[in-house]
N, C-alpha and C positions, 0 to 999 in steps of 0.2 A: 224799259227801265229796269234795270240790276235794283234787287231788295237789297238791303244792305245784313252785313250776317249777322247772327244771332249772338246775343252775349251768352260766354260761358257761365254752366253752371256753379255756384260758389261749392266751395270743396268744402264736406262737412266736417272733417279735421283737418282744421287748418293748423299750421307750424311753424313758433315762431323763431326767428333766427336768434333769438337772445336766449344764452343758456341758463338751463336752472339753478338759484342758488342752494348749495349744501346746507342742511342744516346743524348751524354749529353743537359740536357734544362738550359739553363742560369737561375739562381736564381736571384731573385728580390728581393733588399733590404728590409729590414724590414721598417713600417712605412712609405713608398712609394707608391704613389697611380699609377695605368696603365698612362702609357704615361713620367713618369718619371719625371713628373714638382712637385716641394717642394706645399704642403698644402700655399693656404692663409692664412696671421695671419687673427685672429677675429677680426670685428671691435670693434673701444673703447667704452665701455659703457660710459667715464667721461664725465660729462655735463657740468659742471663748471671747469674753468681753474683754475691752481695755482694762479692768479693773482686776480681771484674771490673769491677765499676764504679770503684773506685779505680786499677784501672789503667788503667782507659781515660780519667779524666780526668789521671791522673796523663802519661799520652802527650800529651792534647792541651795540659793546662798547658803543659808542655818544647815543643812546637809552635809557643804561642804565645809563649811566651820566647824562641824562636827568631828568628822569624819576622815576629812582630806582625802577626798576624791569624788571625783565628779561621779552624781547617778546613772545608770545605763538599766535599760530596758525595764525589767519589771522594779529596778530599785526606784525609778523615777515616784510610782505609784506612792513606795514606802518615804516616799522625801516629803509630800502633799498630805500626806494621811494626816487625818483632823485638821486640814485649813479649806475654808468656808469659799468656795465657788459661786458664781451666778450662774454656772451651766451645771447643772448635775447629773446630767445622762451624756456620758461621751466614753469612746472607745478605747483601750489600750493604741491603737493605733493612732488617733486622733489625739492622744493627747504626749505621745511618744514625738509625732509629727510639728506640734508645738513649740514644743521645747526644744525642737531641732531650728525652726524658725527664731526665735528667739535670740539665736544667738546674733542676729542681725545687728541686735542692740550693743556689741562690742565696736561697731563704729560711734565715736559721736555724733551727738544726735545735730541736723542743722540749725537748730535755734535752742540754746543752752537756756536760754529763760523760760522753756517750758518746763517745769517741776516733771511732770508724768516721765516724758522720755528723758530727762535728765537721770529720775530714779530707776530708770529700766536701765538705762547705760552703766550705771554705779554696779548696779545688783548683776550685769555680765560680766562687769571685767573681774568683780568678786571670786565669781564662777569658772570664766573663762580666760583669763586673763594669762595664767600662768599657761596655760598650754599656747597659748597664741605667742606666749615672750617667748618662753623657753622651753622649745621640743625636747622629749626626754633623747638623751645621748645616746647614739649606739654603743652598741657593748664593741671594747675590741677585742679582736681573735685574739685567742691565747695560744703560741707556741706549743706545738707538739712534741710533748716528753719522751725523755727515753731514759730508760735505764742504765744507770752506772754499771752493771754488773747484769751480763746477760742472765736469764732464767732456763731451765733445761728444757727442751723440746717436751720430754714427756711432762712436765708439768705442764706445760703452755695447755698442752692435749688434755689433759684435764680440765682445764678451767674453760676452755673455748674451744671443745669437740669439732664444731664446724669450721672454723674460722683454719684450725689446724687440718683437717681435712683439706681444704682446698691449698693450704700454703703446700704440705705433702705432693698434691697433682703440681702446682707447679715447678716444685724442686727439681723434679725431669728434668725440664729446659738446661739451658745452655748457664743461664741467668740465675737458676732455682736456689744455688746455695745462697747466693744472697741474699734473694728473699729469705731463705729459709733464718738468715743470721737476725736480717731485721725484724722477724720478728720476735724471737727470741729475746730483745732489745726493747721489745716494743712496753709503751707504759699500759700498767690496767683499764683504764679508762677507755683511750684508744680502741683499746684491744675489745674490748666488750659491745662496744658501739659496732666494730667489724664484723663483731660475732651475730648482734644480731639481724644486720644488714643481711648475713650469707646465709642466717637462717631462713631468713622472708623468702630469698628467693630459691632456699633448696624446697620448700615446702610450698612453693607455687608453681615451682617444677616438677613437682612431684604431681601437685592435682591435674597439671595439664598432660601427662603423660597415662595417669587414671583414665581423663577425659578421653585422649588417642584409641586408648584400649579398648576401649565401650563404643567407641566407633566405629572400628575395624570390625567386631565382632558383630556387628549389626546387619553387616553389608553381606 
């Protein structure tokens, strides 16, 4: 008679087919920093209070009522002198950069029933008003004179050494006496302004040919 066989021995790590569950991690709000406390707000950059803007245009209005003409750079200073700030430590630059903001207030303001920005609007167009209507006019060119009665060469050569100098070089040309009439013709004005155009540059021709010289001599 056949034994019959032996049962196996149980496996001492046994494995089960069901997988392990993960253990869940708590998720962290978005925009939340470790530890869970909200961000600090940033502090204020504003350096002058709403209450300071009113008197600093209120200064430069009385300035320009004054005055008639708007402050710029260090007059601004001189427009505020003795009016009562809530900020009393601030920069030539910060407060140059103010007033440059300010003019914002030459739009009207969107709600006419608030007094505050109603009186800042009043107190720009005071200030700024006229420059925003009416840009000052270019000047027009004025006509280049000439004289009725031409002036003699050699006088010209007095009064504008250079200017006649160079008319001289080009007299040569083919062209030269013409120049040479107009300017003879030419009015004082003119004539002075050309003079000291030709001076500039005989005297910057001069230093770069100095220059030249001290270079060559180097080498």
């Amino acid at each position: 008679m056949v034994a019959p066989p032996l049962p196996s021995p149980p496996n001492p790590n046994p494995t089960t087919t069901q997988p392990m569950a993960r253990a869940k991690v708590p998720r962290r709000p978005r925009h939340q920093p470790p530890g869970g406390k909200k961000p600090a707000p940033p502090p204020s950059t504003r350096i002058f209070s709403p209450e300071d803007d009113i008197t600093i245009l209120e200064a430069i209005a009385d300035y320009v009522a004054e005055r008639d003409k708007v402050p710029r750079g260090s007059e601004i200073q001189v427009a505020i002198k003795g009016r009562s700030l809530t900020q009393a430590k601030y920069t030539d630059a910060q407060l140059y950069e103010k007033v440059r903001r300010l003019k914002v207030y030459l739009t009207p303001p969107a709600d006419p029933a608030a007094a505050a920005e109603a009186r800042k609007h009043e107190l720009a167009i005071k200030i700024w008003g006229k420059e925003k209507e009416a840009p000052a006019p270019a000047k027009p060119k004025l006509a280049k004179k000439r004289r009725a009665e031409p002036r003699g060469f050699e006088e010209m050569r007095d009064l504008f050494p250079n200017l006649s100098a160079t008319v001289e070089k080009i007299a040569t040309s083919d062209c030269g006496q013409t120049y040479k009439a107009t300017f003879e013709f030419m009015d004082d004005e003119e004539a002075a302004v050309l003079e000291a155009k030709v001076k500039k540059l005989r005297i910057k021709h001069a230093k770069m040919m100095i220059t030249r010289d001290a270079l060559s001599k180097r080498r």
